[in-house]
TORPA-988955 format. One record per residue (C-alpha): residue number from 0; x, y, z. Coordinates in nm, 3 decimals. Layout:
<pati n="NUM" xx="X" yy="Y" zz="Z"/>
...
! end
This chain:
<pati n="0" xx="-0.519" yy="0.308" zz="2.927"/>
<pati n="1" xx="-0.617" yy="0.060" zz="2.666"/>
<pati n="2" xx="-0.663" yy="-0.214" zz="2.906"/>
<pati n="3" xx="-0.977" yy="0.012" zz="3.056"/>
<pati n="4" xx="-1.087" yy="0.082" zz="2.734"/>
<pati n="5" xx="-1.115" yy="-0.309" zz="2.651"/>
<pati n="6" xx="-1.284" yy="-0.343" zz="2.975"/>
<pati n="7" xx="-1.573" yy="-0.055" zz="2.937"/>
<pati n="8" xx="-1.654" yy="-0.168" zz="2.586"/>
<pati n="9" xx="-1.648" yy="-0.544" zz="2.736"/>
<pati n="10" xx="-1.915" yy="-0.418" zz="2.973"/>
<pati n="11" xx="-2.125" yy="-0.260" zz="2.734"/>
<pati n="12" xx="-2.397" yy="-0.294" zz="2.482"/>
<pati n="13" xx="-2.220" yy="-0.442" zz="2.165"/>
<pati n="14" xx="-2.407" yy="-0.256" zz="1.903"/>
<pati n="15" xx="-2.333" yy="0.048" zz="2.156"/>
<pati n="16" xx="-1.945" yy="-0.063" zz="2.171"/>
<pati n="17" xx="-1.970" yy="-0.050" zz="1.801"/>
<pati n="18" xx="-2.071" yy="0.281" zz="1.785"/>
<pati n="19" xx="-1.823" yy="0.421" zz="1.994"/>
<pati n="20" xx="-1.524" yy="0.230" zz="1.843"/>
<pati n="21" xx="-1.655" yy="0.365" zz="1.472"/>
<pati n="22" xx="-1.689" yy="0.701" zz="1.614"/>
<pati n="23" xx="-1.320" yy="0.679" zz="1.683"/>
<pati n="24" xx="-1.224" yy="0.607" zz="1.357"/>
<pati n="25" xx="-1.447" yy="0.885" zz="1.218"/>
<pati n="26" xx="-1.305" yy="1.101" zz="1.464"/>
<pati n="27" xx="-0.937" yy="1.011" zz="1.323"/>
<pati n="28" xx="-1.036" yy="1.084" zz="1.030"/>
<pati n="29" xx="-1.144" yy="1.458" zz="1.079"/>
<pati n="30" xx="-0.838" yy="1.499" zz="1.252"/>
<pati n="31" xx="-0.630" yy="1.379" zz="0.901"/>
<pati n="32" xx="-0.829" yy="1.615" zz="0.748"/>
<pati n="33" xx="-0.777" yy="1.970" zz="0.965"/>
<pati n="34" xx="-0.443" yy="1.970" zz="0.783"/>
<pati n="35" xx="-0.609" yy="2.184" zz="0.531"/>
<pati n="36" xx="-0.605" yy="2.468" zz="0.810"/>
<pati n="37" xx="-0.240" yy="2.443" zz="0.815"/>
<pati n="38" xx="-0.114" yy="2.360" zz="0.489"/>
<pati n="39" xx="-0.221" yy="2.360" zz="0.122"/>
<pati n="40" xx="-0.022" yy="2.075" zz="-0.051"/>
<pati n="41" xx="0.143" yy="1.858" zz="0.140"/>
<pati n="42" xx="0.522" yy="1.632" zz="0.037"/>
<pati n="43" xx="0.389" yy="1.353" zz="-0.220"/>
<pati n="44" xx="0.664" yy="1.118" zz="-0.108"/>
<pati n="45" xx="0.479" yy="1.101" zz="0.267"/>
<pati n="46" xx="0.097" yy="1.135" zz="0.079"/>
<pati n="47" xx="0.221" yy="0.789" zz="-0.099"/>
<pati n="48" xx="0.396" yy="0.650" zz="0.211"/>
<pati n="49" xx="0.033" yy="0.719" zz="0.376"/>
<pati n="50" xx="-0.152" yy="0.581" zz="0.152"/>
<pati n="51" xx="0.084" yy="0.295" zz="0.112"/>
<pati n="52" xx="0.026" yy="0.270" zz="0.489"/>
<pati n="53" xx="-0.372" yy="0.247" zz="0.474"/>
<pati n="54" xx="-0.330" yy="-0.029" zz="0.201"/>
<pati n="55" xx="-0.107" yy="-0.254" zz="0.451"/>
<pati n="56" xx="-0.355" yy="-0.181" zz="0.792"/>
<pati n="57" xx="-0.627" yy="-0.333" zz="0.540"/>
<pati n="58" xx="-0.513" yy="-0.615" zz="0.375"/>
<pati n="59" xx="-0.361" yy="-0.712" zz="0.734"/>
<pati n="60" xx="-0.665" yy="-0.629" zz="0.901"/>
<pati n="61" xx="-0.868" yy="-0.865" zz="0.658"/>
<pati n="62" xx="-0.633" yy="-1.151" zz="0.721"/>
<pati n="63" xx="-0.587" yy="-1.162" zz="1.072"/>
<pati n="64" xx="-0.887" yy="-0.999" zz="1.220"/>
<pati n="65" xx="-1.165" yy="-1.145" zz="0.957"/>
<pati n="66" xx="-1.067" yy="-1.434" zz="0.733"/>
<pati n="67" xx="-0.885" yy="-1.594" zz="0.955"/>
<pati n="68" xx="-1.179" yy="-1.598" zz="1.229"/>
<pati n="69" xx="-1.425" yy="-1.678" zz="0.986"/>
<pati n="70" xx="-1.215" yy="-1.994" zz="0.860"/>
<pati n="71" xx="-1.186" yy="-2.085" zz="1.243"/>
<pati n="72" xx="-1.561" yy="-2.087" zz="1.346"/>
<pati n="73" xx="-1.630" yy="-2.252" zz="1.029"/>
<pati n="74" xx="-1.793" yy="-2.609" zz="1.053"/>
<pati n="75" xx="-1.636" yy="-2.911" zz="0.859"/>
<pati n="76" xx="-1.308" yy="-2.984" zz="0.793"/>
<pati n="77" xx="-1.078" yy="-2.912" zz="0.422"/>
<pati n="78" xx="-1.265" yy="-2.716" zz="0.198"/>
<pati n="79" xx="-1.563" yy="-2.813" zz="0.339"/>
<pati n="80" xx="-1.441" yy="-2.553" zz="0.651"/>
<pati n="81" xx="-1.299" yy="-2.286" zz="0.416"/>
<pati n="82" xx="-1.588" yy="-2.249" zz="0.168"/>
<pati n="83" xx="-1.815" yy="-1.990" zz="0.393"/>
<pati n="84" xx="-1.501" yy="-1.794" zz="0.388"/>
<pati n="85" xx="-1.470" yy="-1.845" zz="0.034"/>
<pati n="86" xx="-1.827" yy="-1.772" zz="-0.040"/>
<pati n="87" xx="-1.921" yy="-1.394" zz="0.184"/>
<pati n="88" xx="-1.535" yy="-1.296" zz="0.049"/>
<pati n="89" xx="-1.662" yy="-1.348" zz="-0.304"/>
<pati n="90" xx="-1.960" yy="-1.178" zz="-0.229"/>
<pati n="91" xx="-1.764" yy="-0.887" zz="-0.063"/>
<pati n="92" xx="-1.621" yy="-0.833" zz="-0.341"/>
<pati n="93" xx="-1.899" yy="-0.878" zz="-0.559"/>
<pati n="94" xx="-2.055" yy="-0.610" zz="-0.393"/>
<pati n="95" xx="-1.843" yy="-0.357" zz="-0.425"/>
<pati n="96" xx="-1.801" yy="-0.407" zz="-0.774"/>
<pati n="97" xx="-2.129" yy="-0.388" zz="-0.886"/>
<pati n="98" xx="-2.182" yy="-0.034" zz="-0.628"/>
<pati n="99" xx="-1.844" yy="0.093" zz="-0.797"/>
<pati n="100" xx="-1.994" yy="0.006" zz="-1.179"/>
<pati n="101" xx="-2.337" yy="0.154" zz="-1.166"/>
<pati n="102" xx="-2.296" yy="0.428" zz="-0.903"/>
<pati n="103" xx="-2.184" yy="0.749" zz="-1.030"/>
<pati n="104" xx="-1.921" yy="0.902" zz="-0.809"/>
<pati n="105" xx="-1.572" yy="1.107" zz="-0.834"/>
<pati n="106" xx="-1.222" yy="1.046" zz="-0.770"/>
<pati n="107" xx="-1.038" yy="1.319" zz="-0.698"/>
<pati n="108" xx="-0.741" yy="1.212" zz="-0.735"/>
<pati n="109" xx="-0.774" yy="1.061" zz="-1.054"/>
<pati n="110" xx="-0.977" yy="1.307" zz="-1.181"/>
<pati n="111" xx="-1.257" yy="1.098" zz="-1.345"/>
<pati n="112" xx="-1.572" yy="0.996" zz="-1.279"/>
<pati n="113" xx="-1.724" yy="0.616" zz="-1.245"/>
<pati n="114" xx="-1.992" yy="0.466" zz="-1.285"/>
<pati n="115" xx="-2.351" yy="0.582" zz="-1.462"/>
<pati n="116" xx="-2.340" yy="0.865" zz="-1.607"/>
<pati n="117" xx="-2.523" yy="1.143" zz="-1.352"/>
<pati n="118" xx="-2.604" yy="1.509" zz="-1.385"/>
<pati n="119" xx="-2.536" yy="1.555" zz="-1.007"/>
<pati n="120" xx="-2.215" yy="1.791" zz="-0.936"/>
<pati n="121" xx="-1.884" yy="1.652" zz="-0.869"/>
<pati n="122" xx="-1.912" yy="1.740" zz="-0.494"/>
<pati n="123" xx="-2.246" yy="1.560" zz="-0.483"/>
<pati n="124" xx="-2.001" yy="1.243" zz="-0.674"/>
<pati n="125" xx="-1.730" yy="1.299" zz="-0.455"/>
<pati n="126" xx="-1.926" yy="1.225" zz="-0.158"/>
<pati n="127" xx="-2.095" yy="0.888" zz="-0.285"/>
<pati n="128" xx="-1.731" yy="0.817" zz="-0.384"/>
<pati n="129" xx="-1.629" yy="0.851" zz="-0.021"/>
<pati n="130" xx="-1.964" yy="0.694" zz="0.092"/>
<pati n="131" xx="-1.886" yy="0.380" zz="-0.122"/>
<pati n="132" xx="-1.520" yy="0.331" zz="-0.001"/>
<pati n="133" xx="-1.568" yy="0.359" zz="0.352"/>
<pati n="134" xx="-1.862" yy="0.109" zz="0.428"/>
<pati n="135" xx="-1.647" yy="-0.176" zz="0.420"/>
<pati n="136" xx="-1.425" yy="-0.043" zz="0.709"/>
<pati n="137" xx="-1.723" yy="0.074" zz="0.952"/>
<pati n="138" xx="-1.917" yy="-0.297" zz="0.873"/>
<pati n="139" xx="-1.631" yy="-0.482" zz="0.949"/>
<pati n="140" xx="-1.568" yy="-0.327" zz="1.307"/>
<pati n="141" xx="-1.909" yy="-0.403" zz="1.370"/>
<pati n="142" xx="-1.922" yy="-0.713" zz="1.244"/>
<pati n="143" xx="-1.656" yy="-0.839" zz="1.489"/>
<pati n="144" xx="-1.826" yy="-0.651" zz="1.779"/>
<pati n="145" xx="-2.111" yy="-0.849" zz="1.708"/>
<pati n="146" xx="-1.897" yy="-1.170" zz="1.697"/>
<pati n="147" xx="-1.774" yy="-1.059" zz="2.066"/>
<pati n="148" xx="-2.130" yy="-1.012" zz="2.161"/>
<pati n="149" xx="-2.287" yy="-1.331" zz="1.976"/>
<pati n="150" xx="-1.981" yy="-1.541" zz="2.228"/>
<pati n="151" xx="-1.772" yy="-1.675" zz="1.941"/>
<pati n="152" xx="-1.464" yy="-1.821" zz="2.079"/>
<pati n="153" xx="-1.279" yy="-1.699" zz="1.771"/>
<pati n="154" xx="-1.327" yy="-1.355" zz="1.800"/>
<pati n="155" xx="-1.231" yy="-1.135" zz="2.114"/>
<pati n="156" xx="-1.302" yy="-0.779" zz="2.229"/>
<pati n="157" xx="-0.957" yy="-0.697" zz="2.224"/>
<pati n="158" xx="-0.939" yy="-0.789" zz="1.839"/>
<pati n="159" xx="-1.249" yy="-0.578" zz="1.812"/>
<pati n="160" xx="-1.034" yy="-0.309" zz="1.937"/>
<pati n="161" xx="-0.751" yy="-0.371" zz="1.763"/>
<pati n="162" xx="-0.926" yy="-0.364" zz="1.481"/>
<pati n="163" xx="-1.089" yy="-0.023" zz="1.525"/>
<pati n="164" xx="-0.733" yy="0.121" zz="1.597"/>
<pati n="165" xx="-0.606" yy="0.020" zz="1.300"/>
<pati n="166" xx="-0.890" yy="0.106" zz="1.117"/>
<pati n="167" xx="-0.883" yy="0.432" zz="1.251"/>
<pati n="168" xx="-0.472" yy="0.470" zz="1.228"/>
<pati n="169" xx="-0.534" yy="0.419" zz="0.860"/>
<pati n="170" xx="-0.825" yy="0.715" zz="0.850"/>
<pati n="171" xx="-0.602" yy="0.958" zz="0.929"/>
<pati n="172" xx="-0.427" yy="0.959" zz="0.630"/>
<pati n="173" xx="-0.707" yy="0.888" zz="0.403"/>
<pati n="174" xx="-0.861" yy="1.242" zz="0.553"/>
<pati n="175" xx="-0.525" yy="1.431" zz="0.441"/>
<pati n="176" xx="-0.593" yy="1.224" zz="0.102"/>
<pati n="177" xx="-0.930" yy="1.354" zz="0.072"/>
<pati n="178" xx="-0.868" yy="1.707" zz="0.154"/>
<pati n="179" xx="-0.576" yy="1.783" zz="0.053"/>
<pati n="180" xx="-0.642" yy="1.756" zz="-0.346"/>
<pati n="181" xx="-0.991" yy="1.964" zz="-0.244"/>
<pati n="182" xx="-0.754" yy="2.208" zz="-0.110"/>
<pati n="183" xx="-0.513" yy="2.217" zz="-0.474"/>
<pati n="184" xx="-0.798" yy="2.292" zz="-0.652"/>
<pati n="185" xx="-0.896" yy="2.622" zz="-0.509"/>
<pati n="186" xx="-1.210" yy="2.505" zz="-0.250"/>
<pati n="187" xx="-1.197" yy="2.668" zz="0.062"/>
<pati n="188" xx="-1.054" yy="2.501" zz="0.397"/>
<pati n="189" xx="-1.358" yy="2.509" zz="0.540"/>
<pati n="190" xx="-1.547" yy="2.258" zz="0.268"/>
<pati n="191" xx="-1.231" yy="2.064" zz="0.207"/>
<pati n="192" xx="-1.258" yy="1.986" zz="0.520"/>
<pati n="193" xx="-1.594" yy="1.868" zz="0.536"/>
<pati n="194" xx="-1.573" yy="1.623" zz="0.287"/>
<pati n="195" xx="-1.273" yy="1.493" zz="0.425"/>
<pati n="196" xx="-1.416" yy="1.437" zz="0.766"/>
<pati n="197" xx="-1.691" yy="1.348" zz="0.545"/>
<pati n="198" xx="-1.440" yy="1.020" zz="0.410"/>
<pati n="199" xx="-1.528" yy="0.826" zz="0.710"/>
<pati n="200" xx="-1.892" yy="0.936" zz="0.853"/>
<pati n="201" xx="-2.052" yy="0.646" zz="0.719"/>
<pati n="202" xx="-1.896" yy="0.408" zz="0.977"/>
<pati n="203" xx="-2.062" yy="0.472" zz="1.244"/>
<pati n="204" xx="-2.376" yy="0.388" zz="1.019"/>
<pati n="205" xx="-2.217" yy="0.077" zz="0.868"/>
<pati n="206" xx="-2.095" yy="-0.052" zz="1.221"/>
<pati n="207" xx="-2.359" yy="-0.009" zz="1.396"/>
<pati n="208" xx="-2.558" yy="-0.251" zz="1.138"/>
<pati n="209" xx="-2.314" yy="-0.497" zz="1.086"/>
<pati n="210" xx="-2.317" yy="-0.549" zz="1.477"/>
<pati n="211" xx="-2.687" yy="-0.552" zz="1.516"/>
<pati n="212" xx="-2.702" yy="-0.830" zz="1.231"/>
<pati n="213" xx="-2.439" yy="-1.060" zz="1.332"/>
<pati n="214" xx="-2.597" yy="-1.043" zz="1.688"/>
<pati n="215" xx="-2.886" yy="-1.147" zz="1.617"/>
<pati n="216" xx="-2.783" yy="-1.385" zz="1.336"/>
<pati n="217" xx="-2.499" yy="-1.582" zz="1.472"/>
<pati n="218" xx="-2.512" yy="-1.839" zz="1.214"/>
<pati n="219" xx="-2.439" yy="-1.534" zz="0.932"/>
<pati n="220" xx="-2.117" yy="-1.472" zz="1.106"/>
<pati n="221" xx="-1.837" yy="-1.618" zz="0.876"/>
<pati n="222" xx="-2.028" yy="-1.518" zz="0.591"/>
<pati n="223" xx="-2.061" yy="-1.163" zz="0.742"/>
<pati n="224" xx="-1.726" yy="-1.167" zz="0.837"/>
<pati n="225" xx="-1.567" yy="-1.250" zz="0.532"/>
<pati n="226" xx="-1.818" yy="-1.047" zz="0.322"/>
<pati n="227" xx="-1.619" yy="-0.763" zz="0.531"/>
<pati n="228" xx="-1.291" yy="-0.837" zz="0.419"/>
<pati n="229" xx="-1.388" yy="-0.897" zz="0.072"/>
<pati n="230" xx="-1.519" yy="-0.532" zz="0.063"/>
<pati n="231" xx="-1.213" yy="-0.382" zz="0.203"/>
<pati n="232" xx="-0.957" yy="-0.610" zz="-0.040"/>
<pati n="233" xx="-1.158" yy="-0.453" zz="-0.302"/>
<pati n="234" xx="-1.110" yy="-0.098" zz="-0.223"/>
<pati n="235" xx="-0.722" yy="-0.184" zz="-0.131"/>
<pati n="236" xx="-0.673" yy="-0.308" zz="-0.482"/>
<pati n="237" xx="-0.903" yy="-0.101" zz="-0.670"/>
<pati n="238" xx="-0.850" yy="0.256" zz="-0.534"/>
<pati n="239" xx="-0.596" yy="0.250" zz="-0.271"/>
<pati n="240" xx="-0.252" yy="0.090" zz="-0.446"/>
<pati n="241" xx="-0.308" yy="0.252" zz="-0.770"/>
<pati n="242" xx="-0.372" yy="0.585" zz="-0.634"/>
<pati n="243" xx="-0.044" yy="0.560" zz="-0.403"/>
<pati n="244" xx="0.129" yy="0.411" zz="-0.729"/>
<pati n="245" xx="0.106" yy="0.708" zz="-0.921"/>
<pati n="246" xx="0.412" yy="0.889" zz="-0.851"/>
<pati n="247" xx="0.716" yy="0.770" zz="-1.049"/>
<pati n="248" xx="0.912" yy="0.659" zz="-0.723"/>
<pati n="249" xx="0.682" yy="0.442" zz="-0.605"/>
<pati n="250" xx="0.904" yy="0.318" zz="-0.300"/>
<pati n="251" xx="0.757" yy="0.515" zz="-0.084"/>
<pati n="252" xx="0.417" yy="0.341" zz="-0.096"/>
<pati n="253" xx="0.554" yy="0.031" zz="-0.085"/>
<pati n="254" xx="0.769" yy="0.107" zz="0.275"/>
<pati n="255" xx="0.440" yy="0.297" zz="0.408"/>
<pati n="256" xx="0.248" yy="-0.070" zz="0.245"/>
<pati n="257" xx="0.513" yy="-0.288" zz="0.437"/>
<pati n="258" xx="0.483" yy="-0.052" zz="0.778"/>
<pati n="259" xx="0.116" yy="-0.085" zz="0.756"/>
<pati n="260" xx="0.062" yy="-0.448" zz="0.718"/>
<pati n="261" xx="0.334" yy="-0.518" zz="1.042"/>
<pati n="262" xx="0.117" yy="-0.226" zz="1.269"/>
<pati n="263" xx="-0.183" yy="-0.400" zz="1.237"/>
<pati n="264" xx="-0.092" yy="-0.757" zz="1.268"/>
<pati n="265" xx="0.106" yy="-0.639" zz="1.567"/>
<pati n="266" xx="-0.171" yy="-0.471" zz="1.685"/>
<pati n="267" xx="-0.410" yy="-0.819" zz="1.630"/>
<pati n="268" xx="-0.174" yy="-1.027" zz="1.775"/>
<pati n="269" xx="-0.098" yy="-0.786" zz="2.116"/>
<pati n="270" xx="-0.476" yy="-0.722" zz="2.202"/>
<pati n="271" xx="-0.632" yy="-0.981" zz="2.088"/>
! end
C-alpha cells in the first residue's frame, strides 16, 4: 500500500504531491478532533502522553528529515558546510518568535492570551493561535517535496512521505488537544470541532508554498529547509512540552516524548 502511494506521488506534480500529502495531515487532524462527538473530557494521563508524542514526531522530524538534509546539500566543508543550516534555523526560529510576540492569539489550554493586545473575541484568537502553530508543519512537508522535485540527492520522496505521516500521526492528537478543552468549557460539539479540524487547515496552504518556492529556487533549499525545522523546534519548546508538562506526573509526556521521537526516525529511516 505505501509502496503505491510513493510511486503515484513520484509520478506527479510536486507542488500537487504536496497538496495531497498536507491534505492528509489535515485530514488526521479532523479525525483527532470528532472525539468531541463521543466524549467530553478525555484521561489527562493519555492527553499528556499525546502531546508528549507530537513533541517527539517533531523534534525527530526536524533532525532527520530537515537539518540533517540541509547540512548534507550544503557546499563547503566544517562550518563553512553547517552555517546555511545554522543561518534559515535561526531564522525559523526568529520567525516564529516575532509572529508569537506581536500577534494576538489564545491558548486554550493555558488560558491566556499573547501577543498585542486585540479587541477581537477569543474564538477569533484561538484560531490565529492555531493558524500560527501549524505553518511550520505544512511548510516543511512542502519544502521537502520541493527538494524531491528540484532533484536533490539528499532528499527522497519516500522521506517526503515519511515525513507527512509523521506529521500527520502527530495531528491527531493535537485535534483531541484542541477540542477537547473547547468541549470543557461548555461550546457545542459541533464548533469544537471546527476549530479543531481548524488546528491543521493551514497546511495545505503552507505546503503548497513552501514546494512551489523551493522548486523554483533550488539554491534557497537548505535555508528553506532549515528555516522549517527552526519553526517547528520553536513551537515544540514553546507550546508543546510545557503544555504536556502541566500535570504533576509528568511521566506520561515524557514516555509519549520518547515513543514519538523513535516513530518518526523509524519512519525516516524505513521510507526514505
Amino acid at each position: 500500500m505505501m509502496d503505491h502511494v510513493i510511486n503515484y506521488l513520484s509520478e506527479i506534480n510536486p507542488v500537487l504531491a504536496a497538496l495531497y500529502a498536507s491534505i492528509f495531515t489535515w485530514l488526521v487532524t479532523a479525525l483527532g478532533a470528532a472525539f468531541v462527538f463521543f466524549f467530553k473530557t478525555m484521561n489527562r494521563n493519555f492527553l499528556d502522553s499525546m502531546l508528549g508524542f507530537t513533541g517527539g514526531v517533531m523534534v525527530a522530524a526536524s533532525i532527520w528529515s530537515l537539518l540533517i538534509p540541509a547540512i548534507d546539500m550544503s557546499d563547503g566543508e566544517g562550518f563553512m558546510q553547517v552555517l546555511p543550516a545554522v543561518i534559515g534555523f535561526l531564522m525559523g526560529t526568529g520567525f516564529l518568535f516575532a509572529l508569537d510576540k506581536l500577534l494576538p492569539h489564545f491558548h486554550v489550554n493555558f488560558k491566556q492570551v499573547e501577543g498585542v493586545k486585540s479587541p477581537w473575541q477569543k474564538t477569533t484568537l484561538l484560531v490565529l493561535a492555531i493558524t500560527l502553530h501549524n505553518i511550520p508543519e505544512g511548510l516543511a512537508v512542502g519544502v521537502l517535496f520541493g527538494a524531491v522535485a528540484a532533484g536533490v540527492p539528499e532528499a527522497s520522496i519516500g522521506g517526503a512521505v515519511a515525513l507527512a505521516v509523521g506529521i500527520g500521526l502527530q495531528n491527531f492528537p493535537e485535534g483531541i488537544a484542541v477540542a477537547m478543552p473547547l468541549r470543557r468549557m461548555g461550546i457545542s460539539r459541533r464548533k469544537s470541532f471546527y476549530y479543531g479540524q481548524l488546528s491543521a487547515v493551514v497546511e495545505p496552504m503552507a505546503a503548497v508554498l513552501g514546494a512551489f518556492a523551493v522548486a523554483f529556487f533550488t539554491p534557497l533549499l537548505p535555508y528553506a529547509l532549515a528555516f522549517a525545522a527552526g519553526a517547528m523546534m520553536f513551537v515544540v519548546v514553546e507550546e508543546v512540552i510545557p503544555e504536556a508538562q502541566q500535570n504533576k506526573d509528568s511521566d506520561w509526556a515524557t514516555l509519549g516524548f520518547i515513543g514519538g521521537f523513535i516513530l518518526m526516525m523509524s519512519l525516516d529511516v524505513v521510507l526514505g
